[in-house]
C-alpha positions as CSV (number, residue, x, y, z in Angstrom):
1,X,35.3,55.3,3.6
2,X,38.9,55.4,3.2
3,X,41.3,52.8,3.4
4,X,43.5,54.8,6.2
5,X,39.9,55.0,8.2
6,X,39.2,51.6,7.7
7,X,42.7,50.2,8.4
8,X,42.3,53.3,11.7
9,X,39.1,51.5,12.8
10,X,40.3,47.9,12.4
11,X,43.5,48.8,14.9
12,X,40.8,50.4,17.4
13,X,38.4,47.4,17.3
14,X,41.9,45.1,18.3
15,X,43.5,47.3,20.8
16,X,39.7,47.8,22.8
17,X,39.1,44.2,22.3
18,X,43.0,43.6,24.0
19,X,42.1,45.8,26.6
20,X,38.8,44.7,27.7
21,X,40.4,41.0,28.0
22,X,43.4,42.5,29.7
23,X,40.6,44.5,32.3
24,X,39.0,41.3,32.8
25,X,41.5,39.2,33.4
26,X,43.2,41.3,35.4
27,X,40.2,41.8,37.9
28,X,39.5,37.7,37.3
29,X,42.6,37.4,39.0
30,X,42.6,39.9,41.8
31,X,39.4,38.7,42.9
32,X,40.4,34.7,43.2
33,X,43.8,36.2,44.9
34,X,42.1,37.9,48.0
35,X,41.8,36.2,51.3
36,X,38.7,35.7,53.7
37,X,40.7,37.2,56.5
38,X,43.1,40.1,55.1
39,X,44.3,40.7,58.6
40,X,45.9,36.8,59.5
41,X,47.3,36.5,56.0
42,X,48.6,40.0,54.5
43,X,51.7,38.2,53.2
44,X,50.2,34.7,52.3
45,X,48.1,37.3,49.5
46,X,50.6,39.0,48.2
47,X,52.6,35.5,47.7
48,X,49.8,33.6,46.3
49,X,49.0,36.6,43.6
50,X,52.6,36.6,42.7
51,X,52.4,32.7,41.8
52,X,49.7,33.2,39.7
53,X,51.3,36.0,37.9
54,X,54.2,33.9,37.2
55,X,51.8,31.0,36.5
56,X,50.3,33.0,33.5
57,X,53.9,34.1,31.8
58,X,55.2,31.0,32.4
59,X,56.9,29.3,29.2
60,X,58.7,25.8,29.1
61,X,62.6,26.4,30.0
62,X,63.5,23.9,26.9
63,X,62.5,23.5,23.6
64,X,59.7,21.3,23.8
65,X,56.9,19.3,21.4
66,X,54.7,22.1,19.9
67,X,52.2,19.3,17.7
68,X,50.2,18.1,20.6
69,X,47.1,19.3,18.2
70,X,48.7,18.9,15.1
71,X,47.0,16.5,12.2
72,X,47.6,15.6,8.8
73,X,44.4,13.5,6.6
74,X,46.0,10.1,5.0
75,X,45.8,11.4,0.9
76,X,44.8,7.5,0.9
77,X,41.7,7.2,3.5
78,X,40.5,10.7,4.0
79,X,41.5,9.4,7.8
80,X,43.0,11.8,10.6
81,X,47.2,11.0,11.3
82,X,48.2,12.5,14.8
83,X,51.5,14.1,14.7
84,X,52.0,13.4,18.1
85,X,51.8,10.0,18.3
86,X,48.3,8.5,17.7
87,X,47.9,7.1,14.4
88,X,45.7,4.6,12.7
89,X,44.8,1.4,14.2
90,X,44.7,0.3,10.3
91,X,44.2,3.0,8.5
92,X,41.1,1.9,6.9
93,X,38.9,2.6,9.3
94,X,37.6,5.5,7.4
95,X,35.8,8.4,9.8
96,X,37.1,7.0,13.2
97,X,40.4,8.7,15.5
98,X,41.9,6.0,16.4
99,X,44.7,5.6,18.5
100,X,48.0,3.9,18.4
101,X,49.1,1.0,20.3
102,X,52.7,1.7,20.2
103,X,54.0,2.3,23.6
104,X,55.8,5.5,22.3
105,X,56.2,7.7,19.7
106,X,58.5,6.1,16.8
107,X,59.0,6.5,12.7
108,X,56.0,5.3,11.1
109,X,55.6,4.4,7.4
110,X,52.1,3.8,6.0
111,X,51.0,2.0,2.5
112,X,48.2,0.7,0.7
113,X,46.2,1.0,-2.4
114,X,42.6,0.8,-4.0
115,X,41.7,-0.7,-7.1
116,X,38.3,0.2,-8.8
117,X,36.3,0.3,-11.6
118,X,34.7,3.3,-12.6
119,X,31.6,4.3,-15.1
120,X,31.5,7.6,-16.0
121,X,28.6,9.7,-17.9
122,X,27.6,13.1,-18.6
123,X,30.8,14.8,-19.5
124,X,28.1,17.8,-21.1
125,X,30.7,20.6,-22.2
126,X,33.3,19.2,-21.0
127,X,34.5,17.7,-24.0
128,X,34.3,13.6,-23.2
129,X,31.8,11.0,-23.5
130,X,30.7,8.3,-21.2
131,X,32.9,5.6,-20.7
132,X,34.1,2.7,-18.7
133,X,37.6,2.4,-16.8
134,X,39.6,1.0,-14.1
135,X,42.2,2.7,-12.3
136,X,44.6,1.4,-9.3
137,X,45.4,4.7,-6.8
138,X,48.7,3.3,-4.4
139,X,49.5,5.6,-1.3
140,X,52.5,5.8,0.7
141,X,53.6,7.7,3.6
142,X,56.0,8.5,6.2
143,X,56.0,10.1,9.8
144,X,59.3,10.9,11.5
145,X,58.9,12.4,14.9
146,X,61.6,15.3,15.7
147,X,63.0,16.7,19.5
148,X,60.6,19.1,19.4
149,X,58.1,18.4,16.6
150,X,57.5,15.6,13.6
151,X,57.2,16.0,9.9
152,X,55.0,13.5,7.5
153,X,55.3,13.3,3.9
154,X,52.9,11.7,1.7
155,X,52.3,10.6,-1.9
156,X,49.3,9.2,-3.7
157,X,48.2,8.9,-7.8
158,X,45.1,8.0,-9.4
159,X,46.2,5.5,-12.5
160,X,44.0,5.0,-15.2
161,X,46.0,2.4,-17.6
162,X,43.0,1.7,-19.9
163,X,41.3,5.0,-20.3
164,X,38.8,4.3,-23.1
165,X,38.5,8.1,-23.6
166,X,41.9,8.5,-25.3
167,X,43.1,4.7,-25.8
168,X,46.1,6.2,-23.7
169,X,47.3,5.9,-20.0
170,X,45.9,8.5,-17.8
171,X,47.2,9.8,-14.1
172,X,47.0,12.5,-11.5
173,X,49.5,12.4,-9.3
174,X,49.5,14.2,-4.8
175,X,52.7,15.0,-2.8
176,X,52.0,16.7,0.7
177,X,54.7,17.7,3.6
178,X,53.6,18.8,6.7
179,X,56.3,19.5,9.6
180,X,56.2,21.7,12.7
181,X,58.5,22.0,15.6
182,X,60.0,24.6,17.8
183,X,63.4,27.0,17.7
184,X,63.8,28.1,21.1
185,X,61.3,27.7,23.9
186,X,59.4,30.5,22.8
187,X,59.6,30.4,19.1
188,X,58.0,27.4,17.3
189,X,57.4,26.7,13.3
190,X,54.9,24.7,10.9
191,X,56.1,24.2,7.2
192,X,53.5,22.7,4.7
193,X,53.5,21.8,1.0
194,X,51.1,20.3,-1.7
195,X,51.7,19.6,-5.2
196,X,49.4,17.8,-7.9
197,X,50.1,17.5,-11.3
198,X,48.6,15.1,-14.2
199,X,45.4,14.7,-16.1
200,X,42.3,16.5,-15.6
201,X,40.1,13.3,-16.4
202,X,42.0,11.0,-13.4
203,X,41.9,14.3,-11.3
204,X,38.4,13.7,-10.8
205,X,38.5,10.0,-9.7
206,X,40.9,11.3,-7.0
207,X,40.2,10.8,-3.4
208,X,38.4,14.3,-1.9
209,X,41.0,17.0,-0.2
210,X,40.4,17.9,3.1
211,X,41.6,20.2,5.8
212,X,41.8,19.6,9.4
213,X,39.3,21.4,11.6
214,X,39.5,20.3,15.5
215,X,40.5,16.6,14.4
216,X,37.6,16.6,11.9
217,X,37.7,16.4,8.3
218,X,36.4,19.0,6.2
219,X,36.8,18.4,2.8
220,X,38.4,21.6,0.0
221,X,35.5,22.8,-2.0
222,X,37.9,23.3,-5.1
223,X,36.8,20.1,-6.1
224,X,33.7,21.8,-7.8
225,X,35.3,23.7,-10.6
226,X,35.2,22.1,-13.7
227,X,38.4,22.5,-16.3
228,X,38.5,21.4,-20.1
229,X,41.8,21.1,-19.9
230,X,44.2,18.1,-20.8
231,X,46.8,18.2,-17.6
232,X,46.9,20.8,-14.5
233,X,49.4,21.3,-12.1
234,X,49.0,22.9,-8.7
235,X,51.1,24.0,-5.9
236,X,50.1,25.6,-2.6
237,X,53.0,26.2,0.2
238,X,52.7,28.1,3.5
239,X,55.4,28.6,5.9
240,X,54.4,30.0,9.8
241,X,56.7,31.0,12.9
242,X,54.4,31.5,16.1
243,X,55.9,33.1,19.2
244,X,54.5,32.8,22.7
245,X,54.0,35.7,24.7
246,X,52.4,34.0,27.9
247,X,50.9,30.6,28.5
248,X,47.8,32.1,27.4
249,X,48.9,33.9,24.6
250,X,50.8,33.8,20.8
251,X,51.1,35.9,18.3
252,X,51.7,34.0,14.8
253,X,53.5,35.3,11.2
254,X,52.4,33.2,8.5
255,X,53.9,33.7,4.3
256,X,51.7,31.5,1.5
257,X,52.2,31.1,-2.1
258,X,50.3,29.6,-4.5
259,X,50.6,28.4,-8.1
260,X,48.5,27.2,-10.9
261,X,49.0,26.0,-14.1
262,X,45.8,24.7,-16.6
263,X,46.8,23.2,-20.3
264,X,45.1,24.5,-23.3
265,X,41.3,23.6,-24.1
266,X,42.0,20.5,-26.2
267,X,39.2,21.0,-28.4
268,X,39.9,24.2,-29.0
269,X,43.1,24.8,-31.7
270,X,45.6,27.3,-30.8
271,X,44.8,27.1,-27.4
272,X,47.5,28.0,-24.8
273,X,46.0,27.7,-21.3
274,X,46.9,29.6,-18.7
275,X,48.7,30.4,-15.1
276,X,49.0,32.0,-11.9
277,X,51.1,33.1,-9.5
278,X,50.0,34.5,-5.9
279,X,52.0,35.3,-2.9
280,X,50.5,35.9,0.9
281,X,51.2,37.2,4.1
282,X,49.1,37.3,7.4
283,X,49.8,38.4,11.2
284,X,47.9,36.9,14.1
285,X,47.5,37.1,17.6
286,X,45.7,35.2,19.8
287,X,44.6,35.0,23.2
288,X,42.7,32.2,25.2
289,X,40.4,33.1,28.3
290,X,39.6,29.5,29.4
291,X,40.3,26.2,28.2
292,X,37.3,26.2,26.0
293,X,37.2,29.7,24.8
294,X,40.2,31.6,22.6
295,X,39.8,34.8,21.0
296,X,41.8,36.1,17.9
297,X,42.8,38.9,15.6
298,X,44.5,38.9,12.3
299,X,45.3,40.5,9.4
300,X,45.9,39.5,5.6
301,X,47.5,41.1,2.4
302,X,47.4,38.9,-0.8
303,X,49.0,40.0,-4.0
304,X,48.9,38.5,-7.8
305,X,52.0,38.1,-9.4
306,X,51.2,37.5,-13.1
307,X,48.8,39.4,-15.0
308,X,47.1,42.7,-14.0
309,X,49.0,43.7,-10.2
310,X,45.6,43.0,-7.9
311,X,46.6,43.6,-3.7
312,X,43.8,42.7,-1.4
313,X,44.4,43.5,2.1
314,X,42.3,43.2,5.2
315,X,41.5,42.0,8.9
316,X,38.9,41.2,11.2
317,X,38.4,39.0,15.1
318,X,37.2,36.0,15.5
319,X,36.4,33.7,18.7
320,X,37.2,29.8,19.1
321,X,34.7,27.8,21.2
322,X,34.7,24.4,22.6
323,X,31.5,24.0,23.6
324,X,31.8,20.7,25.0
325,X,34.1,17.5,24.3
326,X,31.9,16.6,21.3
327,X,31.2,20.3,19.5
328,X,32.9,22.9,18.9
329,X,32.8,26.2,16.4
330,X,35.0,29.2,15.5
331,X,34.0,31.8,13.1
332,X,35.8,35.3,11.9
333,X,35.5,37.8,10.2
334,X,36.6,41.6,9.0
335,X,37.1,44.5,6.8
336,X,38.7,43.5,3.3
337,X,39.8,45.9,0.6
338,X,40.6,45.1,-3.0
339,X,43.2,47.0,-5.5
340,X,40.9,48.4,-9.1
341,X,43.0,45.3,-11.3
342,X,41.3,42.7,-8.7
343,X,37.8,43.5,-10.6
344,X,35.5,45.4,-7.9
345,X,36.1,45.3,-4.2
346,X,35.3,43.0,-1.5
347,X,33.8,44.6,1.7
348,X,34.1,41.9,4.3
349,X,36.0,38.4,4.7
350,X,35.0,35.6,6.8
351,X,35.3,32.3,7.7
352,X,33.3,30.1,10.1
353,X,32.8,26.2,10.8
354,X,30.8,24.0,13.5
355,X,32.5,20.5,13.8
356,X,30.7,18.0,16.0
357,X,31.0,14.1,17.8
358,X,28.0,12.5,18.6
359,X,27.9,9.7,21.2
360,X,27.7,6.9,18.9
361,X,31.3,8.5,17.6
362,X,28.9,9.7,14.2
363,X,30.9,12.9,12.6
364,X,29.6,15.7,11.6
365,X,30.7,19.1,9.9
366,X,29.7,22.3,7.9
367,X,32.3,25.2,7.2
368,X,31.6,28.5,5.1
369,X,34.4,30.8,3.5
370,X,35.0,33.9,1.3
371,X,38.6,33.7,0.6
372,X,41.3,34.7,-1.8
373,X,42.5,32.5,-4.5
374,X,44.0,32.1,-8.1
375,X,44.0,28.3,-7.8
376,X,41.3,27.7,-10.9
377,X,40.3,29.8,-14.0
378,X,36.8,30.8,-12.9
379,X,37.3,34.6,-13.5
380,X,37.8,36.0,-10.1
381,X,40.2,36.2,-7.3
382,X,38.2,35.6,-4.8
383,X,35.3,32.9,-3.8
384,X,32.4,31.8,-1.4
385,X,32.6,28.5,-0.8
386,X,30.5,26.1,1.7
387,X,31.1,22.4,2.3
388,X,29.2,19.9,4.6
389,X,29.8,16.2,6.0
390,X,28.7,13.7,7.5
391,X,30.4,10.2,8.7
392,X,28.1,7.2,10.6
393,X,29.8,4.0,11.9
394,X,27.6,0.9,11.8
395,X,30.1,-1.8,13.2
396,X,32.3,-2.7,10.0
397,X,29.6,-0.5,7.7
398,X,31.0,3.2,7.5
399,X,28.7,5.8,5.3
400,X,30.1,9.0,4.6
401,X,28.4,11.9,2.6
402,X,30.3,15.1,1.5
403,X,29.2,18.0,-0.7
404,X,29.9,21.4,-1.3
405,X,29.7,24.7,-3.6
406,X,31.5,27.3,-4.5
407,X,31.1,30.9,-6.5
408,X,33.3,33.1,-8.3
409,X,33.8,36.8,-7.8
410,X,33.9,39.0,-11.1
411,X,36.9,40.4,-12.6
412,X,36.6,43.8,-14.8
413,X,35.1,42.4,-18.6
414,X,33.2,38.8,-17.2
415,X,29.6,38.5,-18.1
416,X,29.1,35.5,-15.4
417,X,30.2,34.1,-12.2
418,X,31.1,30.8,-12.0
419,X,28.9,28.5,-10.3
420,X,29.6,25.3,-8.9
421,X,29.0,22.2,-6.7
422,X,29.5,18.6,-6.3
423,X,27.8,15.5,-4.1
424,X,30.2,12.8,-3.3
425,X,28.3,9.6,-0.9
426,X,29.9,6.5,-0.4
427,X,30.0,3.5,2.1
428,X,32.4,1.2,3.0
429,X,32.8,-2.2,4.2
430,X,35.4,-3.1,6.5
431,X,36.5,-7.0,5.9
432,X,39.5,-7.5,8.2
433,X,41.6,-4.5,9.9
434,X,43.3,-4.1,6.8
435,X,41.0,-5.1,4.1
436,X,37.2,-3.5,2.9
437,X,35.0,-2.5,-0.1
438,X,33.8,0.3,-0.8
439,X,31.2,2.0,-3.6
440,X,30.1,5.5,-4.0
441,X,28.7,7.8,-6.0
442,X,30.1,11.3,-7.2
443,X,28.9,13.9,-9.1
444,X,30.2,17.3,-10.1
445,X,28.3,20.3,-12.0
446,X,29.5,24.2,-13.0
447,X,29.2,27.1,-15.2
448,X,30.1,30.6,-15.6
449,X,33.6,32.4,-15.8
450,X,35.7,31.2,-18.1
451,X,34.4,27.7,-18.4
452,X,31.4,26.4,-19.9
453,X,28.8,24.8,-18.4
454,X,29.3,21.0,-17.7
455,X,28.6,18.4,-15.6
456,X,30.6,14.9,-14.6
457,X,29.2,11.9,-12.7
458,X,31.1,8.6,-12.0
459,X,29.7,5.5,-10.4
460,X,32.6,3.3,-8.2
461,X,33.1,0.2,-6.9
462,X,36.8,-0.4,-5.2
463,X,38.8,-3.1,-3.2
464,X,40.7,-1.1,-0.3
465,X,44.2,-2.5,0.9
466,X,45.2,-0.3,3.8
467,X,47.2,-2.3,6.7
468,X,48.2,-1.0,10.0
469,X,51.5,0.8,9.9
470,X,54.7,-0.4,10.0
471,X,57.0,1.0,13.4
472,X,60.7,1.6,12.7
């Protein structure tokens, strides 16, 4: 099949798929607009169907807050921060939503740090042996609210200043900025950036990255790839305008870029490592049928800058389901095309997750992927990933489990596909509202691609200081 046919047959799918909801909801809304007695209220109808069709294109007259869903996770808890308002009540309470007591919404600035001692073994092919450290890992943050939106910035470092591995200091250092708001009462925006940079060793004593999936959690499968590497430097940015077509409707415009750059194999003389450049663009529309239910349609082109010229383009629907105040899923998925430099093609692309709350407030999550990237040296641009989670609250006693996998797509010459995946439980302690202990357990195994097979485990035991923040 041809790329014209396919791109032919994708447009088809989207336009029946608009015009089936468009039928329906047309028809949904004739029906509930008809009277009992069509001869004592002719005009009353007409009026009343009228009103609703305003109801339905109705959009604010002003500028108005477009974050009422909007989170960011704390780079020093793993917790959820509300942009619009409800933030941590202490933001140690790892696993919880919890709610601020601030009677509105003002500048927040957030702090804390961890201190722990770590025992690491089984650095097989990775170049290391096992070894003892400590390492402090302070956090700061700030949320400024805006007119129409609110922006946080955040910075965190893992600081090892005893690593016995080289005798010398060792540190990986996180910023993030998220900010969203809204140009006109129609138009609204979402800016966000990520940059880590430092040593490969501390990168793994790191707290876990997450994304935010309906105020859950879910934590960045990334963190299974393995690099013998000395320092790495990453940097992810993605800019979005959205514009609202009807209260039930948006179309969205999204631009992403992404770069990577991995140090030379220390062991290995004349090494010169290696990076990446990749820049993105998706389109998006979609279009909710009831306040439970949304459907959507998208397509994606992704292009590597360095190196041999790969494109990928694609597209596909999806559907958004609440199911109930505690669950919820979305999944999507489509056609995906691959230029001959991107090493073989990709048929499909897809994406699904199932978050969940149980009554007990327990957390639970799993999320599948096959997406684009250049972010690691595994020999591919593109990779399946799966993650799942798990958080239980006993009282003060919070136990957390987190583990995912990830695998490789082939470029043109590879023999192998990397293969990875990594376990990460842990429990915490709460002490006071600012104040716990926590231990855990991590371990972290791959091989294939460029990289050789290897395998990391660490054992740790921390003091958390993370008080309630600060109002200004």
């Amino acid at each position: 099949m041809s790329n014209r046919d396919l791109i032919s047959a994708l447009l088809g799918c989207i336009l029946l798929c608009g015009s089936v909801v468009a039928t329906a909801q047309s028809g949904s809304d004739n029906t509930q607009g008809q009277p009992t007695n069509t001869q004592d209220q002719p005009t009353n109808t007409q009026d009343q169907q009228t009103s609703k069709q305003d109801d339905k294109t109705k959009v604010p007259e002003e500028p108005v807050r477009t974050n009422t869903d909007s989170y960011a996770v704390s780079l020093g808890t793993g917790q959820i921060i509300s942009m619009s308002g409800q933030s941590g009540d202490g933001e140690f309470i790892a696993g919880k939503l919890s709610k601020s007591k601030a009677p509105e919404f003002k500048n927040q600035f957030f702090y804390g740090f961890s201190a722990s001692s770590v025992y690491t073994n089984s650095f097989a092919g990775v170049g290391q042996q096992s070894l003892h450290s400590t390492s402090v890992s302070p956090y700061l943050a700030v949320l400024v609210p805006t007119r129409t939106g609110s922006y946080v910035a955040q910075y965190n470092a893992v600081i090892n200043p005893n690593d016995t591995s080289s005798g010398d200091p060792q540190a990986y250092h996180t910023a993030t900025l998220k900010a969203d708001g809204a140009f006109t009462r129609r138009w609204s925006w979402e800016l966000t950036e990520s940059g880590s940079y430092g040593s490969e060793n501390a990168r793994f004593q790191a707290p876990l990255t997450f994304v935010v999936v309906q105020t859950t959690p879910v934590s960045d499968a990334s963190a299974a790839v393995l690099l013998r590497a000395k320092n790495v430097l990453f940097s992810e940015a993605a800019a979005r305008a959205a514009y609202l077509l009807s209260s039930r409707g948006a179309i969205g415009f999204t631009v992403t870029h992404t770069y990577t750059g991995i140090e030379g194999d220390p062991t290995t003389v004349g090494s010169s490592g290696s990076h990446s450049n990749s820049v993105g663009g998706k389109i998006d529309f979609e279009h909710t049928l009831s306040p439970r239910v949304a459907m959507k349609a998208y397509g994606t082109s992704d292009r590597v800058l360095n190196g041999p010229a790969c494109t990928s383009f694609g597209g596909g629907l999806g559907i958004s389901v609440r199911v109930n105040h505690a669950i919820g899923f979305d999944v999507q998925g489509g056609p995906q095309r691959n230029s001959k430099a991107c090493g073989g093609q990709q048929n499909a692309n897809f994406s699904g997750n199932v978050v969940g709350t149980l009554h007990n407030g327990d957390r639970l999550y799993a999320s599948a992927n096959r997406t684009f990237t250049t972010a690691f040296r595994v020999d591919g641009h593109w990779e399946d990933n799966a993650t799942v989670g798990y958080v239980k609250n006993i009282k003060r006693l919070t136990l957390i489990t987190d583990a995912g996998v990830i695998r490789g797509e082939l470029l043109a010459g590879t023999t192998t596909q990397y293969r990875g995946y990594f376990i990460s439980p842990r429990t915490s302690l709460r002490l006071s509202k600012a104040l716990g202990v926590s231990a855990g357990y991590r371990t972290f195994r791959g091989n294939g691609g460029a990289l050789v097979a290897g395998n990391i485990s660490f054992a740790v035991v921390s003091l958390d200081w993370y008080p309630a923040s600060i109002h200004f």
